[in-house]
Backbone as a ProteinNet text record, in pm:
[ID]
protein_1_A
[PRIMARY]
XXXXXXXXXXXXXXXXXXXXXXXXXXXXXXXXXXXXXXXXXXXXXXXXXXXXXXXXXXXXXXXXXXXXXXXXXXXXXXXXXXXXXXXXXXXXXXXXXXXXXXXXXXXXXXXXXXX
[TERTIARY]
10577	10553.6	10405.3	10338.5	10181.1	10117.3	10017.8	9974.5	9831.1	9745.8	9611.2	9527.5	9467.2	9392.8	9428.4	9461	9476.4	9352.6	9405.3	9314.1	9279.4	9178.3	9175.5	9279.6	9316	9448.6	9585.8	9579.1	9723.1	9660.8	9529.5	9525.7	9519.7	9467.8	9520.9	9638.3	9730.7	9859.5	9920.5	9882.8	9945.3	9918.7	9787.6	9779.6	9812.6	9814.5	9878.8	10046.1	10114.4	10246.2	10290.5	10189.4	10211.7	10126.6	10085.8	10028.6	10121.8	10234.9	10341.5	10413.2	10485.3	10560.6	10527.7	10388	10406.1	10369.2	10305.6	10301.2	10490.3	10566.4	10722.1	10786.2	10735.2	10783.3	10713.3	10616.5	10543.4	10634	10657.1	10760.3	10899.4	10932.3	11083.4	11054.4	10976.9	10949.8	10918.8	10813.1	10764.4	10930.3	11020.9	11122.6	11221.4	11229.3	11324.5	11248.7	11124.3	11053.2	11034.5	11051.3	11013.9	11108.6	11173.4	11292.9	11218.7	11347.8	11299.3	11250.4	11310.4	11280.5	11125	11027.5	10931	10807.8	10839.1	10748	10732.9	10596.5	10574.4	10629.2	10681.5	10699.3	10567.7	10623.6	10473.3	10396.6	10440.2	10282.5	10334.6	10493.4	10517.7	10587.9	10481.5	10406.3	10448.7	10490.9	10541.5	10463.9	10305.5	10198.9	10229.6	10239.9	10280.7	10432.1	10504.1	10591.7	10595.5	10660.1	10644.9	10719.4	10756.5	10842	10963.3	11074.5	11205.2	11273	11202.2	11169.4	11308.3	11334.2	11386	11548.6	11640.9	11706.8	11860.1	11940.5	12072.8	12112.9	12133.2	12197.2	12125.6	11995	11946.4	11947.2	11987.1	11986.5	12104	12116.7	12250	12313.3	12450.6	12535.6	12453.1	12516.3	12429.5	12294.4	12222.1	12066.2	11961.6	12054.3	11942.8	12012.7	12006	12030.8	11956.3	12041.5	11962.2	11821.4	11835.6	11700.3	11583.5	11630.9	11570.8	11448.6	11498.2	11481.7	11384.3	11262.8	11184.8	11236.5	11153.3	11178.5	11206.9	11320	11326.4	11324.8	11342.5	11376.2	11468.1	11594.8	11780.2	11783.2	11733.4	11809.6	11885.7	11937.6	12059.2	11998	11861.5	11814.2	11811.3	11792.4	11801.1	11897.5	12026.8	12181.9	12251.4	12308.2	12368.3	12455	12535.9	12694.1	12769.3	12847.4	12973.3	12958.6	12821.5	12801.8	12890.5	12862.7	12893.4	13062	13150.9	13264.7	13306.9	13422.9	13503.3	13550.5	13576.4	13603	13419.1	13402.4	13243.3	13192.9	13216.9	13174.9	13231.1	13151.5	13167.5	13302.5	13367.2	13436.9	13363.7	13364.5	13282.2	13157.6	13141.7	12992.5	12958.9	13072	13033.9	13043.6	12990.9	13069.1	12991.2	13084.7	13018.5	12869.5	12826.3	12689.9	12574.1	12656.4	12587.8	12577.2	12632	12639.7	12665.8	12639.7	12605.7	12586.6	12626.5	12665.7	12536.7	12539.8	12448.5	12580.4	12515.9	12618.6	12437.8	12536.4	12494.4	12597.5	12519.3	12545.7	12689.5	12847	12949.4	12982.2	12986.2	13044.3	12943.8	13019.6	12962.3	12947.4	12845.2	12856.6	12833.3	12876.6	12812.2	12751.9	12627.9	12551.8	12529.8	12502.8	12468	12324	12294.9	12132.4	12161.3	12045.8	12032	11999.3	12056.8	12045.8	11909.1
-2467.7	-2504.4	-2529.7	-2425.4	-2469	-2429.3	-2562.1	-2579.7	-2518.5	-2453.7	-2456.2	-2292.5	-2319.8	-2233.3	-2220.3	-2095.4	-2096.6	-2108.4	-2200.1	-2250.9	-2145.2	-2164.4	-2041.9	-2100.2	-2217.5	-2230.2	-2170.2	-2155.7	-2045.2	-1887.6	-1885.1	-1763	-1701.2	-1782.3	-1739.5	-1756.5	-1843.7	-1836.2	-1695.5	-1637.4	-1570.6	-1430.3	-1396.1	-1331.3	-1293.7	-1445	-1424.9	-1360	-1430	-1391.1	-1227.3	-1143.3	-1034.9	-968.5	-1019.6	-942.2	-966.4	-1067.7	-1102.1	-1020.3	-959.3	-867.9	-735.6	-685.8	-599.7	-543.9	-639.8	-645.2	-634.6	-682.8	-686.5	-552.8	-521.2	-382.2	-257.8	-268.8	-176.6	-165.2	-280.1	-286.7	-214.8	-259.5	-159.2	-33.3	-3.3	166	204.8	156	196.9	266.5	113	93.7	259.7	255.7	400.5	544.5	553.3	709.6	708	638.6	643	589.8	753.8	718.8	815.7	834.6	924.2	1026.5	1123.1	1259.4	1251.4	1186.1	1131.6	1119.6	1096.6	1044.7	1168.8	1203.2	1295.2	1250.1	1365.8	1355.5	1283.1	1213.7	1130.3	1056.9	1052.7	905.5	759.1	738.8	624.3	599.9	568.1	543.7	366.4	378.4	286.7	118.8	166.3	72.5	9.3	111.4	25.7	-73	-42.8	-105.3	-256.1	-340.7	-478.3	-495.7	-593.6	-659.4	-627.4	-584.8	-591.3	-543.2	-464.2	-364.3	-237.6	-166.6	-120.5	-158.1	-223.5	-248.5	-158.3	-168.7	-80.5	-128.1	-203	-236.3	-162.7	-122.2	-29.9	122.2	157.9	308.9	336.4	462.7	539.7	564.1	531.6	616.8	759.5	800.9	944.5	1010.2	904.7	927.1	925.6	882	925.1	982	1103.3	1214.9	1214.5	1318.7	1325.7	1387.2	1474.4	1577.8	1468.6	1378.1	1261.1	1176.1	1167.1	1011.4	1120.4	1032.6	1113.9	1072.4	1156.1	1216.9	1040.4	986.5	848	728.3	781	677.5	610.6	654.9	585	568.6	448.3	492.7	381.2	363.3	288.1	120.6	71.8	-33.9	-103.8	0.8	-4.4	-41.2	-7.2	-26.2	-189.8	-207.2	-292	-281.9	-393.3	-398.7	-322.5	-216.8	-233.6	-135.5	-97	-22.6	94.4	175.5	294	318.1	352.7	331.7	449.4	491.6	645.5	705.9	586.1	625.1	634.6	605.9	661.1	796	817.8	964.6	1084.8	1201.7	1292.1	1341.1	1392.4	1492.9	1640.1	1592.5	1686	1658.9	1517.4	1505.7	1433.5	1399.7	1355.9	1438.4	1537	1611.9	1569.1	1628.5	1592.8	1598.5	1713.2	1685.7	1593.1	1550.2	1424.6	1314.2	1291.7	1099.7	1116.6	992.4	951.5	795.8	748.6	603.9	520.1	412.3	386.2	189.5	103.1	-15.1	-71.1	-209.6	-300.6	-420.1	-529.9	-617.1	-580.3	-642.2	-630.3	-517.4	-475.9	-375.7	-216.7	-88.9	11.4	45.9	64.9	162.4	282.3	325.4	507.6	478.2	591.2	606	708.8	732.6	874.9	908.5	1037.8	1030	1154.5	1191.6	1340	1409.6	1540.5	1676.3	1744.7
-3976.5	-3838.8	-3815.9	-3829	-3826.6	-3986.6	-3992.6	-4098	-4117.7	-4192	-4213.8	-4136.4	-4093.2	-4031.1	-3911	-3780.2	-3693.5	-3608.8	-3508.8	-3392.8	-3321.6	-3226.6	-3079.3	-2978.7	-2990.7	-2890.2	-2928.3	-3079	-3112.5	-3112.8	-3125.8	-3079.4	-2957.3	-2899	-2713.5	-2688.9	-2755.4	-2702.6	-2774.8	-2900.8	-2920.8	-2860.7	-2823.8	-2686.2	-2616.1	-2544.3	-2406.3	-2449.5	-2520.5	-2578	-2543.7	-2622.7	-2623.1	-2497.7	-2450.1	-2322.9	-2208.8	-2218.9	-2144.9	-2202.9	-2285.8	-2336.4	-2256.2	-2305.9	-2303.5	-2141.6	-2019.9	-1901.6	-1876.8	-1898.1	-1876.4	-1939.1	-2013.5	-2082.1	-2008.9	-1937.5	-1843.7	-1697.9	-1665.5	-1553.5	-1567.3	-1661.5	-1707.1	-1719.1	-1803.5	-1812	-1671	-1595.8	-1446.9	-1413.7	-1376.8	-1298.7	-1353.7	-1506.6	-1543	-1489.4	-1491.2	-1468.6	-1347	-1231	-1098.6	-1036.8	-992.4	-862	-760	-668.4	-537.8	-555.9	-638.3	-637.8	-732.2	-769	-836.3	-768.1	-616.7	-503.2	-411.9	-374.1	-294.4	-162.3	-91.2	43	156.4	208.5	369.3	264.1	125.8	49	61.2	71.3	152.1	336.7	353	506.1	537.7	665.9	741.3	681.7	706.1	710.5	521.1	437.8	302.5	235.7	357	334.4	398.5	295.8	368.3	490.5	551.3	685.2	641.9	666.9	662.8	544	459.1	360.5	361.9	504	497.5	557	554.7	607.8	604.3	713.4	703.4	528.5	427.4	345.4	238	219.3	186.3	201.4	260.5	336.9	284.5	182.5	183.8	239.3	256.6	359.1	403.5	525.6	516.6	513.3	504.5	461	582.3	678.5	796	902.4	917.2	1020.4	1125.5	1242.5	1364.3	1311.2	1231.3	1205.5	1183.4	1096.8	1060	1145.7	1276.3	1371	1432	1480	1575.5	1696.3	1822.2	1914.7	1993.2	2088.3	2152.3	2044.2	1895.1	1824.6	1852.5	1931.9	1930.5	2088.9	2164.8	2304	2319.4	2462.1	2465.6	2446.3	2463.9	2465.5	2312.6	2221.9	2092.6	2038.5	2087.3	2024	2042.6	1953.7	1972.2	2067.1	2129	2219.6	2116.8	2158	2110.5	1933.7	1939.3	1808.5	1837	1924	1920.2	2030.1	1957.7	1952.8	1970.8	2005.6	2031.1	1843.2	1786.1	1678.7	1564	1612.4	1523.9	1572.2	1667.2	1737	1707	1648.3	1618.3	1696.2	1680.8	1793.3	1877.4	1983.8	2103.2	2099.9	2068.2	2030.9	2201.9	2277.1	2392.6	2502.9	2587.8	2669.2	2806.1	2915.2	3078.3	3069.3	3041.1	3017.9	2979.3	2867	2827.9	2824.8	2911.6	2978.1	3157.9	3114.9	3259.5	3289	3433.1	3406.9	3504.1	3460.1	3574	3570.8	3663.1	3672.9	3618.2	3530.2	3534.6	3547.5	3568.4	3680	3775.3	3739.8	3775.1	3708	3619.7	3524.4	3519.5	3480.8	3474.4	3293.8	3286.4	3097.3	3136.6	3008.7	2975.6	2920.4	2944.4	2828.9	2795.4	2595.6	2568.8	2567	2647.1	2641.5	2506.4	2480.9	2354.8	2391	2344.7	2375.2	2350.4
[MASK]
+++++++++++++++++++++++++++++++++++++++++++++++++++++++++++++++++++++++++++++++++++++++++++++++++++++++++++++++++++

């Protein structure tokens, strides 16, 4: 294939070659030794994550609890129509206490405030 003495253009290519290897083989290893339990608690912060980074399709089932959400994270302005359903709701998770209606336009909603 190549004849004679090697050039500095096959030697930079062959270089670069293996510095592409082994940059791609750094990524894989990264990717196997670094999961969750790996990462200190509060070192990833809102501000390092990109735009749209975290989305519901990401998030474990289960993975974000009330304990979770700070204080006016969930109110009714936040929710979608129609998210929160009789069948998604805890049982006794709604009681007199905790709702209360106000009308908008023609129609009345409930809403749940938090305990």
């Amino acid at each position: 294939m190549f004849s004679g003495r090697p050039t500095a253009g096959r030697a930079a290519l062959a270089v670069s070659v293996v510095a592409l290897c082994a940059a791609l083989d750094g990524f894989a290893w990264a990717a196997q030794i670094i999961d969750g339990s790996s990462i200190k608690n509060e070192t990833v912060t809102s501000a390092k994550l990109a735009d749209n980074a975290v989305v519901s399709r990401t998030i474990a089932g289960g993975a974000v609890t009330t304990g979770k959400l700070a204080g006016g994270a969930v109110s009714s302005a936040k929710i979608a129509g129609n998210a929160v359903t009789s069948g998604k709701l805890a049982g006794g998770a709604v009681t007199a206490g905790k709702e209360h209606s106000r009308p908008t336009s023609n129609r009345r909603k409930t809403f749940i405030t938090g305990s």
